[in-house]
Every structure is written in C-alpha cells, then in structure tokens.
C-alpha positions as CSV (number, residue, x, y, z in Angstrom):
1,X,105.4,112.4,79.2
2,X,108.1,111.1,77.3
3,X,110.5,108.6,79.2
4,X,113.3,110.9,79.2
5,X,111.5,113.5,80.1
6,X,111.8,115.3,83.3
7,X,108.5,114.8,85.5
8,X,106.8,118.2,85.7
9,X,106.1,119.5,89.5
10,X,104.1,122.4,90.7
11,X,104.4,122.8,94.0
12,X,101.3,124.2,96.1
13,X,101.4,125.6,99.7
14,X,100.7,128.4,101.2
15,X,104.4,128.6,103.3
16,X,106.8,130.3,101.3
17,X,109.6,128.7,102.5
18,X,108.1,125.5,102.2
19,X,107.5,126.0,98.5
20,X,111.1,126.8,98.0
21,X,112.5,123.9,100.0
22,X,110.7,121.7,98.4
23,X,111.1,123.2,94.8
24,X,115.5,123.3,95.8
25,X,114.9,119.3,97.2
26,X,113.2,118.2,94.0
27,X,115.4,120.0,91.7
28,X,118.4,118.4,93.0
29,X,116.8,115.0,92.1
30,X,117.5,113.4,88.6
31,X,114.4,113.6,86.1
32,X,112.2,116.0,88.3
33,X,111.5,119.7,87.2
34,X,109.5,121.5,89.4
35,X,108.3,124.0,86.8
36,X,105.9,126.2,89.5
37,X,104.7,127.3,92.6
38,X,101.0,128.3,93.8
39,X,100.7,129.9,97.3
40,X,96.8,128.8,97.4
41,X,94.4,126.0,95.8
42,X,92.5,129.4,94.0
43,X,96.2,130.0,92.2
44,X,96.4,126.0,91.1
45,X,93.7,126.6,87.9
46,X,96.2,129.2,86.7
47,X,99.1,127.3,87.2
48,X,98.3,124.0,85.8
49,X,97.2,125.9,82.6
50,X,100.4,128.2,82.8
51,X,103.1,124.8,83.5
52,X,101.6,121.8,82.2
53,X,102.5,119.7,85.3
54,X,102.4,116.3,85.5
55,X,102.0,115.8,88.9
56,X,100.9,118.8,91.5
57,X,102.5,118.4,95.7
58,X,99.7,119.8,97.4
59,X,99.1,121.1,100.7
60,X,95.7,120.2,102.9
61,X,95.8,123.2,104.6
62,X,95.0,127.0,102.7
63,X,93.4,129.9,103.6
64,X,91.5,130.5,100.5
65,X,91.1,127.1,98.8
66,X,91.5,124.2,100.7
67,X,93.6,121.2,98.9
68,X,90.8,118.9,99.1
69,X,88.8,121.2,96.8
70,X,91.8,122.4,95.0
71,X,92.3,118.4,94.4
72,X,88.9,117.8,93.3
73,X,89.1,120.8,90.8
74,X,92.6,119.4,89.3
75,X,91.3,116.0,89.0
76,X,88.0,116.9,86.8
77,X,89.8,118.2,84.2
78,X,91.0,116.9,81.2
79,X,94.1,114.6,80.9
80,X,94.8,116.2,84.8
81,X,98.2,115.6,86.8
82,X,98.4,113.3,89.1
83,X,98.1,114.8,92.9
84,X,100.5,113.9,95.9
85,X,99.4,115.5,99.2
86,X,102.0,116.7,101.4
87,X,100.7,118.0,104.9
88,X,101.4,118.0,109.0
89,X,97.8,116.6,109.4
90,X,97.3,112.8,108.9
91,X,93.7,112.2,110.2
92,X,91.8,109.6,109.2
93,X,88.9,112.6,107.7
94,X,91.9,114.4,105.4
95,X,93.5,111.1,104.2
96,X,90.0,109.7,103.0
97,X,88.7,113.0,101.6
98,X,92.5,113.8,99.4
99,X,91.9,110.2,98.1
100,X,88.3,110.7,97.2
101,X,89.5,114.2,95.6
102,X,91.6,111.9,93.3
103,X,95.0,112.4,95.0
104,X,97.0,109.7,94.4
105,X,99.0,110.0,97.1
106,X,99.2,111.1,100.5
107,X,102.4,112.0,102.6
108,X,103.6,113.8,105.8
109,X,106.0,116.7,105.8
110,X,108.5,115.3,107.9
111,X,108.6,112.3,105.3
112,X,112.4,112.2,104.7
113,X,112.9,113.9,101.1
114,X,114.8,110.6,99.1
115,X,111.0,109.3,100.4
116,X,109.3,112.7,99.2
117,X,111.3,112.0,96.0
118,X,110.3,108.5,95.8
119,X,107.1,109.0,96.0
120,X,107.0,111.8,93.1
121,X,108.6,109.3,90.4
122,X,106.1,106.5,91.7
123,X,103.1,108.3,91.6
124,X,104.3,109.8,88.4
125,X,104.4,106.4,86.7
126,X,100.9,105.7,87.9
127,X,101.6,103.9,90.9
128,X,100.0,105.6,94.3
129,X,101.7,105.8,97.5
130,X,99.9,105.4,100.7
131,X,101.2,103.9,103.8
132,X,99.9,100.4,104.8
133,X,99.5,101.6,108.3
134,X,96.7,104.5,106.8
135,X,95.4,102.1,104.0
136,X,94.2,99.6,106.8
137,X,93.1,102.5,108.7
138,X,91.0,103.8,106.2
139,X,89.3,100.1,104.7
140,X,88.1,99.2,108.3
141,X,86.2,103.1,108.3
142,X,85.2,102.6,105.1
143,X,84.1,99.3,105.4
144,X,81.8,100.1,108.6
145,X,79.9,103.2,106.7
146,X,76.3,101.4,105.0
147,X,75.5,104.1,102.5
148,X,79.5,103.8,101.4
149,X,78.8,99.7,101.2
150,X,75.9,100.2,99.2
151,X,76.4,102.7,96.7
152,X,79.7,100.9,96.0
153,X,78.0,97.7,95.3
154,X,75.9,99.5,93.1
155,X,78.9,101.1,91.5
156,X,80.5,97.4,90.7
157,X,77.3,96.6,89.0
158,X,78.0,98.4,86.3
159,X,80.9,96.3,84.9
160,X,81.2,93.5,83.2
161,X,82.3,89.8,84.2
162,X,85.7,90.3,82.8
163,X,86.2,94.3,84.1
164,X,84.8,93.0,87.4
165,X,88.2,90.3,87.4
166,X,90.5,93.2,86.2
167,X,88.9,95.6,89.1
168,X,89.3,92.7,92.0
169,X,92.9,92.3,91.1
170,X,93.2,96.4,90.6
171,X,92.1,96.7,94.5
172,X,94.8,93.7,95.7
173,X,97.4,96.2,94.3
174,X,98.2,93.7,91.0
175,X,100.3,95.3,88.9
176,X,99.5,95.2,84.6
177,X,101.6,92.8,84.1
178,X,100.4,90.3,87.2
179,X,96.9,91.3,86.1
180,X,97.6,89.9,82.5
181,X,99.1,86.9,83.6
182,X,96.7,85.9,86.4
183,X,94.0,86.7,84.0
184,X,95.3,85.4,80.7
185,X,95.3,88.3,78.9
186,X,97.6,91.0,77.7
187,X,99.2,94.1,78.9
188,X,97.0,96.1,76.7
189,X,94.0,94.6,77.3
190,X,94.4,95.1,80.9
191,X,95.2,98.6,80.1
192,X,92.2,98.8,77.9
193,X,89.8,97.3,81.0
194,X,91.4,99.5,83.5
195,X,90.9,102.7,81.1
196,X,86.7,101.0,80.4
197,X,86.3,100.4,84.8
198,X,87.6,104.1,85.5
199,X,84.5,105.5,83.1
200,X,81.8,103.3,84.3
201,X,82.6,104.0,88.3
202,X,83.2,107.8,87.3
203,X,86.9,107.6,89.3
204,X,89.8,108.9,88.2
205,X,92.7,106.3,89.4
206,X,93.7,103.3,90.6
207,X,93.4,104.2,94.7
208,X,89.7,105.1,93.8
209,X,89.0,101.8,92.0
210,X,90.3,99.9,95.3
211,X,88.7,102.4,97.8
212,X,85.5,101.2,95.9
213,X,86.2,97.6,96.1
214,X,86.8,98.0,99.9
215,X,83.8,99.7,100.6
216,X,82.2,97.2,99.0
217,X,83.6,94.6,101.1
218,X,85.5,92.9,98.3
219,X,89.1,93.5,99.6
C-alpha cells in the first residue's frame, strides 16, 4: 500500500445492516475504501482474493464460520491483511483466541466510530490496538497457564542474543525507531530483526511477539 493510497476494508458480519453502517461510517472517512462485504467467515476466502484488502473488520460471532477461524484462515496466507475484530462479546476466551488467530486488533461495537476509524488507520500502519484494561487482563491469564509459560520459553530459545533484545523491547510496545535508538542500531535493521523473530516463533505480528514474551514471564 502506497502512502496515498486509500486503506482497503472488507467488512465481515453476518448483520446486514451492520455491514452497511459500517461500510457508510468508513467511507466517509479520508483514506479508507471499504472495497467489500462478507456475510460469513466461509465468504472471507473469496473475498480477500476478489478485493485485495488490506485490513479485514471482522465479527466473532457467525453462523457458519466463526471469526476466530475465519481469522486464523486470513492470517496463514500469503502477504495477508491485517484483522481488526469488531464484536458485542469481550470475554477474556474471545479476546485471547482473535489475538492468537493473528487479529491485530480487538474492539467493541459500541466503540464510538472516530475510535472505529482510528483504529483502522492504526492497525493499518502496523500498530495493534487493544485496550490496556484487556491487555492487563489477558498477561495476568496468560501468565498463570504452565504449558503457555513453557512452550513460550521454548519459543524464545530459538533467537538469537540480539533478536532476543529486539523482541523484549517489541513486547514493551517500543516503537522502530525507540528500538533503534535504545539498541544502537538502525531502522532497518530493526525491521530486519523483527521480520527474522516473526519466522523463528511462527507468529504473524507484533501482539503475538508480546503475547509470547508475557507468557513467558518476560513482560
């Protein structure tokens, strides 16, 4: 995407008039397209190949597909969108299982839409939105599970001294540039770390790499 370029939206729910209230609220904001609608996580395949989207709004709750699954299945393919969840259920279960999907994001529906919009441009430019309220929520389950602890730990091993610097100031939300400067390094070296840490723990984004770190008991 292009930094001009309109961010791509396909919008996924299984409420019509959701779909189009969202599609008319997204529209109306500057640089967002929403370029299509799926009314179940069996129709997001389709659409994604159909629309090229760069980031899908996905509902939890389907009667087909589910959007945890319908997550998962978006984020194992190649060069995928990003995924924002957007759903009335904000359990501890659904928040932890969208993020382990590979959603980047997770969101209520009665979010207020310059929020909604917000959080479509962030999560577009690769930075994931999750409430600190549900973040702390989630760390202190995480961090209480043993098989979570332990197979996290095992994860970590796998990087080296340097990606193991890069990943601890990934999980305290550093941003590039911080990371580079903290670390004395450069932008694209950072990049290049981040890109190397995402293969070797077999995650897809930034949340994940953190999730990890937590369950791990490093943050």
């Amino acid at each position: 995407m292009s930094d001009d370029a309109p961010i791509r939206v396909l919008v996924v729910d299984d409420d019509a008039l959701v779909r189009a209230s969202l599609e008319m609220m997204l529209d109306g904001a500057h640089g967002i397209a929403v370029v299509g609608q799926a009314a179940d996580g069996d129709e997001v395949p389709a659409a994604v190949d159909a629309h090229f989207p760069d980031l899908v709004l996905m509902d939890l709750r389907m009667p087909r597909v589910d959007g945890i699954v319908a997550t998962r299945r978006v984020r194992a393919r190649k060069n995928p969108p990003e995924v924002v969840v957007l759903t009335t259920f904000d359990t501890d279960e659904n928040v932890l299982h969208a993020l382990r999907a590979g959603a980047s994001g997770f969101l209520l529906k009665d979010t207020p839409p310059a929020q909604i919009v917000e959080a479509v441009r962030r999560v577009a430019a690769g930075d994931p939105i999750l409430s600190p309220a549900i973040t702390r929520r989630l760390m202190e389950r995480a961090a209480t599970q043993a098989d979570a602890h332990t197979q996290a730990q095992e994860a970590l091993s796998r990087l080296s001294p340097r990606e193991y610097d890069v990943m601890l100031a990934v999980a305290r939300g550093k941003a590039n540039a911080e990371i580079a400067a903290e670390l004395f390094m450069s932008v694209a070296t950072v990049k290049a770390h981040i890109s190397h840490i995402l293969t070797k723990l077999e995650v897809s984004n930034r949340t994940q790499i953190a999730l990890l770190a937590h369950d791990a008991g490093l943050a």
